[in-house]
N, C-alpha and C positions, 0 to 999 in steps of 0.2 A: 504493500500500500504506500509507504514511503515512495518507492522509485514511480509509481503510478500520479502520485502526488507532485513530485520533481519533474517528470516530463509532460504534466499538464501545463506547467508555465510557458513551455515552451510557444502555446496560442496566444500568449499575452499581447493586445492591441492587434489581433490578428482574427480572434474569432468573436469580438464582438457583436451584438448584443448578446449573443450565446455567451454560455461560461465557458472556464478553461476546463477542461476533462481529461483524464490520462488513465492509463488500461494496460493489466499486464496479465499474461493469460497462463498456468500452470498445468503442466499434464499432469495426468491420471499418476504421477510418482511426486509431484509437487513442485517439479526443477520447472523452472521459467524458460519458456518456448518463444515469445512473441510478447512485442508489446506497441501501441498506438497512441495517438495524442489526439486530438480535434484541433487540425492546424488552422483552419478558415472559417470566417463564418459562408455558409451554404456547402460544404465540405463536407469528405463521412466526418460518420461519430468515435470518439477512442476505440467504444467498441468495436465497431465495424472492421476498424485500420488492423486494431491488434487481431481480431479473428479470420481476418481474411492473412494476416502474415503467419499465423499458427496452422492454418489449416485442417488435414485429419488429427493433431496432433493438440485440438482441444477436444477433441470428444472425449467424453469421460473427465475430462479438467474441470478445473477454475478460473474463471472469472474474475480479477482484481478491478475494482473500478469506483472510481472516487465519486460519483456523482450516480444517481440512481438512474439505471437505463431509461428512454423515455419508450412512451408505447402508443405513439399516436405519428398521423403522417402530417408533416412539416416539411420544410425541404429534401428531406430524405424518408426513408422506411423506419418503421418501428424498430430500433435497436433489440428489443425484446424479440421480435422473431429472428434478426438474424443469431442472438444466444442460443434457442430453442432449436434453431436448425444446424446448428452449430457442434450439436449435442455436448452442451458442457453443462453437468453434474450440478455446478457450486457456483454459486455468485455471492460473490464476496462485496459489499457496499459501504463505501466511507458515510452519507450525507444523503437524506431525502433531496428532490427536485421540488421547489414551492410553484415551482408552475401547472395553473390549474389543467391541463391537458393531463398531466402524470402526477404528480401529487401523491405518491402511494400506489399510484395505479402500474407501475410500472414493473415493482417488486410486487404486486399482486398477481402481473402478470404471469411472472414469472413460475410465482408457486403452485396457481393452477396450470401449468404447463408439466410439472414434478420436480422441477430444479429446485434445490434446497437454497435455501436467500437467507443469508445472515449481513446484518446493519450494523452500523457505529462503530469501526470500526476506526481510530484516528480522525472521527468526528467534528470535533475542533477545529484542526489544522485546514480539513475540507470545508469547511463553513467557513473559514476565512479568505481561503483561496479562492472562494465563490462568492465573498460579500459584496462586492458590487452591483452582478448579478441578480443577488437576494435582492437587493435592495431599490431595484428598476423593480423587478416584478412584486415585489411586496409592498415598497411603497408610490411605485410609478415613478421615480426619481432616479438622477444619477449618483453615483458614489461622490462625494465631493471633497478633493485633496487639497488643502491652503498648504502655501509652499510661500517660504519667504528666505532671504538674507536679510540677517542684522549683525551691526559692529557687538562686539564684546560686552556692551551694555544694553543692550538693545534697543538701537536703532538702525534704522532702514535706509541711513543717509551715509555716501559716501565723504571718511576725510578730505576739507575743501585742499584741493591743490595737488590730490593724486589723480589714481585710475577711476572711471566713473563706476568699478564694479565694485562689489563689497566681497563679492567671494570671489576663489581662486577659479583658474580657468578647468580643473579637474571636475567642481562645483558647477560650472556653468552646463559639462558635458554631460552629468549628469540629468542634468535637468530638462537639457533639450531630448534624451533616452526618453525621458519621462511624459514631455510632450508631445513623442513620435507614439505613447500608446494610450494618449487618452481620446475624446471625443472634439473636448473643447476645452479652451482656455478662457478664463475671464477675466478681467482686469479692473478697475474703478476709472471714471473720467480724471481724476487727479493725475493719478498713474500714466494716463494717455499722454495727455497736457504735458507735464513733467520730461516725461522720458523718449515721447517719441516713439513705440515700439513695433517690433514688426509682428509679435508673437509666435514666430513660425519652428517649425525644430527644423533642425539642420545637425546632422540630414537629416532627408522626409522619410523618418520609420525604416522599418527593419524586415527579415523578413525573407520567403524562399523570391528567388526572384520574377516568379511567375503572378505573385500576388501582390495588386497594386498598393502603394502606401495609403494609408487611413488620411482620409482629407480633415485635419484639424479646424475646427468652425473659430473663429476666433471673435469671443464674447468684449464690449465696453459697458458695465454700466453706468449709465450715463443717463440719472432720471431727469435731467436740465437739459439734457438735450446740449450740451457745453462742447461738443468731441470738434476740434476743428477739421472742417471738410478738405483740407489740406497737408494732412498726417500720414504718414508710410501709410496705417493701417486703412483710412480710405484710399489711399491713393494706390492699394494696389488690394482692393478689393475685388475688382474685376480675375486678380487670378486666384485669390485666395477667399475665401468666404471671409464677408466679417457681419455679424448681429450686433446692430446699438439697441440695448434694453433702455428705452425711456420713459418717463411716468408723465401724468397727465400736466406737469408744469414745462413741459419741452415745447418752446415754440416750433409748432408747425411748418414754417419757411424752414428752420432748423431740419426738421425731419424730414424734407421733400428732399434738400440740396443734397442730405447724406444717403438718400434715394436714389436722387438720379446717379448719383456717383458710384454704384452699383452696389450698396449697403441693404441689408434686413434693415426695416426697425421693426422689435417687435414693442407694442403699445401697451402698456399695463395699468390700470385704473388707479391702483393705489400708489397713494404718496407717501408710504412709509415703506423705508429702505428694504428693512425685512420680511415685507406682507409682496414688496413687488421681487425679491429674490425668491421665495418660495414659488410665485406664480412662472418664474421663471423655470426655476427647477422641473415643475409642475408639464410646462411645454417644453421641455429637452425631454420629460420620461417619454411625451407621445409623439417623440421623433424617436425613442428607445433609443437614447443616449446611455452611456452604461456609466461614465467616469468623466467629470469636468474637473479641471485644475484650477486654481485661483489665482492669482498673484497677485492679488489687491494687495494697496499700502494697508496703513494704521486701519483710516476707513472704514474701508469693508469689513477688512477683519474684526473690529470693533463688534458691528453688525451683528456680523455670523457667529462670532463665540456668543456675542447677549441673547440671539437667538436661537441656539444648537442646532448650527444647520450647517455645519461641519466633522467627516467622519473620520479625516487621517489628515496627519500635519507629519509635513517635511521644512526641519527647521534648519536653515545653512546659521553657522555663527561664525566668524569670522575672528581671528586675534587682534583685532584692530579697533582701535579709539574715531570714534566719529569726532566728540568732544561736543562744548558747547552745553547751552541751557537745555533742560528737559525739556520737550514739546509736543504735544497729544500728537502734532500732524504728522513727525517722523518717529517717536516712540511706539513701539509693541506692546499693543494692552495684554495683560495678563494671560495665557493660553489656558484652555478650559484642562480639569483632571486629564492625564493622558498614561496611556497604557504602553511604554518605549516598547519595541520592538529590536531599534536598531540602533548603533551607534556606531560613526564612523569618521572617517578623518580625512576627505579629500583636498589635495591641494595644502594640508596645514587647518583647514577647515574644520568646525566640529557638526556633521549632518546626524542631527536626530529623527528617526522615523517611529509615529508610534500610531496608535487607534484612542480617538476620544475615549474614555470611559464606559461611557453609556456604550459606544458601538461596539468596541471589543467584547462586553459582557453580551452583549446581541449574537456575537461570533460564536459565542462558547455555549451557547444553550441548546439543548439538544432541537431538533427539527427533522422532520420527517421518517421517523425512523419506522421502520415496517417489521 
């Protein structure tokens, strides 16, 4: 289940809005024969991959498989009849599927079929690898990742008279890996204004090279409607997507000009910061956006931690002195409980990766076990 679990990542930003899934098939003696991953989304399923590399040589076997087969027809066949025709014994399952199509139904299948189905197996670990996932179809939302650099005290402002970056160039590669496998990136109008950005990764995604790179949406919000129509990020909207999220105080000429100039706006009634990100959230689930990135300054983040509408923070810290008086605009308000994950050192850098509280205890709960 472990190595099932390790080469599930392997679809990361590549089988989106699907999960990652990975499959390792044991003959009828227990020794490991085959194994698959779900590299695409409209692609086979782990299963499939790994049972079609095992061949005669899963009949009588087992089934290792992190994610509960599904049993209904989507872009491909029922994963549960290729098992069944497969002839293998034992399905082994880390994590039910919350998707109402399978839900149970999958490992139900199974049982009424004679194959013996044992659940929760490294449970946890699958639940985690799949929260994103979880959490488009459970709450119709995307996973949402704030990601910042600050100096040694925390802030967000580069020492006046150096480099304009705060972290090192190890930090920034990171971060554009990170970009190549989300949906979208968001930014605040300040952040625009300020920095000029292009928000693009470079390079664009990863990946076998028969499958195209994931087209990054590239979010401003901007409930003023303030984003000048003369910014890398409109002015090369025409080859890249960009969404201005605006609220009902964005003068109109504002939002034609960023129109014509081949921008989204998407329109939101409410004029409160956190009632119009949520509505936002709300319309990336019904484009089945799986994972947005943030980069908002203070700002936003401000916002999102007062409102828990953030699931994983990626914190760059830098050894370096910004200096200077305290300032809400470029200080780091407070990060909500967080549950570290990672720590790491790029660059001289110190990058913490962890899960809000709330979401990680969501990770660890048991769910669909059959």
């Amino acid at each position: 289940m472990r190595r099932a679990l390790a080469i599930a990542r392997r679809g990361e930003g590549l089988v989106e809005p699907n999960p990652m899934v990975g499959a390792v098939v044991l003959g009828p003696d227990g020794r490991p024969v085959a194994e698959g991953w779900h590299d695409r989304f409209g692609g086979p399923h782990a299963e499939v991959v790994a049972l079609a590399a095992a061949g005669a040589a899963a009949r009588g076997g087992t089934l290792v498989v992190t994610l509960e087969p599904c049993c209904h027809h989507g872009k491909t066949p029922p994963c549960t009849d290729a098992i069944v025709a497969a002839g293998v014994a034992r399905v082994v399952v880390a994590a039910g599927d919350p998707f109402p199509a399978v839900a149970g139904g999958g490992l139900a299948a199974l049982r009424a079929a004679g194959v013996a189905v044992v659940s929760g197996l490294l449970e946890a670990e699958a639940l985690r690898l799949t929260a994103p996932y979880r959490t488009l179809v459970t709450a119709g939302r995307p996973w949402v990742i704030a990601k910042w650099a600050a100096t040694r005290e925390g802030r967000v402002v580069a020492p006046p008279g150096g480099d304009r970056w705060i972290s090192s160039p190890e930090s920034r590669a990171l971060v554009h890996a990170l970009r190549a496998r989300v949906d979208a990136i968001a930014v605040g109008s300040g952040t625009a204004l300020a920095d000029d950005p292009l928000l693009t990764a470079r390079p664009r995604g990863t990946g076998p090279a028969d499958v195209a790179p994931r087209t990054l949406l590239r979010i401003v919000l901007d409930g003023r409607g303030r984003l000048d129509p003369g910014c890398r990020l409109v002015r090369t909207a025409r080859e890249s997507p960009v969404l201005v999220a605006v609220g009902p105080a964005a003068p109109p000429d504002r939002i034609a000009a960023l129109e014509a100039a081949g921008c989204e706006a998407w329109r939101s009634p409410d004029a409160e910061p956190a009632a119009r990100f949520r509505g936002l959230l709300a319309e990336l689930g019904r484009r089945r956006f799986t994972n947005l990135l943030v980069e908002g300054g203070p700002t936003v983040f401000r916002t999102l931690f007062a409102a828990d509408l953030v699931d994983e923070i990626w914190e760059f810290v830098a050894p370096i002195a910004a200096g200077g008086p305290r300032d809400a605009a470029v200080d780091m308000p407070p990060t909500p409980p967080l549950v570290v994950e990672d720590v790491s050192h790029p660059g001289g850098d110190t990058l913490t990766r962890g899960l809000v509280r709330t979401r990680a205890a969501a990770t660890a709960s048991p769910a669909g076990r059959g």
